[in-house]
C-alpha positions in Angstrom: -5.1 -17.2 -9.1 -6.1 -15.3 -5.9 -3.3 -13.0 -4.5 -3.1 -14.8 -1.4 -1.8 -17.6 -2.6 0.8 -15.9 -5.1 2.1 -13.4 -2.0 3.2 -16.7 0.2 5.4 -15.5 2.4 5.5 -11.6 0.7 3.6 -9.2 2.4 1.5 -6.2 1.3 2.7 -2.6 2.1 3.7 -0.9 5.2 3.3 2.4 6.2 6.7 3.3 5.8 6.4 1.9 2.4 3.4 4.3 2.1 4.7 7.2 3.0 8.3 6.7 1.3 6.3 6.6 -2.0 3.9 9.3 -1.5 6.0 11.8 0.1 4.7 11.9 3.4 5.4 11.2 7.0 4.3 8.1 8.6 2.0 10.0 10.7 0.2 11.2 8.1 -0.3 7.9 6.2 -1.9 6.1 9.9 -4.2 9.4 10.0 -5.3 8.7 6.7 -5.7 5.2 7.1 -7.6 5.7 10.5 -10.0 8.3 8.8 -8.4 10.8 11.1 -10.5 14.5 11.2 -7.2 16.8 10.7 -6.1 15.2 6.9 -6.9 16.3 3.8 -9.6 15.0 1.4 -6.9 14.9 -1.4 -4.1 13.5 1.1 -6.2 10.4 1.9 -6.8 10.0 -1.8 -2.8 10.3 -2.3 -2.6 7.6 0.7 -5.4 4.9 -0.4 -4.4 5.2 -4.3 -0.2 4.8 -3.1 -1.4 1.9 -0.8 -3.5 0.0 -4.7 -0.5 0.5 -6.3 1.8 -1.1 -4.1 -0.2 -3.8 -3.6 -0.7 -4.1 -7.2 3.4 -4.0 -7.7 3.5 -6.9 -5.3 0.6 -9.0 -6.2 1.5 -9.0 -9.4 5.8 -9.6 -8.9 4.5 -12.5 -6.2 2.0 -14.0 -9.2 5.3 -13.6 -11.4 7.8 -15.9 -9.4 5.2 -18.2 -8.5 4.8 -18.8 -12.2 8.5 -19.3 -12.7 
């Protein structure tokens, strides 16, 4: 089933959600999302593999109820 259609009305992570679970200010998460020059190789990596895992979490809770 494609995630779209198992999120309905959830939606995918914010950068608050982002940051909260990495451990890093907001700022920092729209830098690395932007491709901003002044953040770390390894702090985008932290940002991009939070941001697959939450979206994973959701996907997959969304897919749960919608099989329910």
């Amino acid at each position: 089933m494609p995630f779209e259609s198992a999120l309905g009305a959830e939606r995918l992570c914010t950068i608050k959600e982002i940051a909260a679970r990495a451990g890093l200010g907001t700022g920092t998460v729209h830098r690395a999302l932007k491709g901003g020059q002044f953040v770390h190789d390894d702090t985008c990596r932290r940002v991009i593999d939070t941001l697959r895992q939450l979206n994973e979490e959701k996907i997959l809770r969304a897919a749960r109820l919608a099989a329910e």
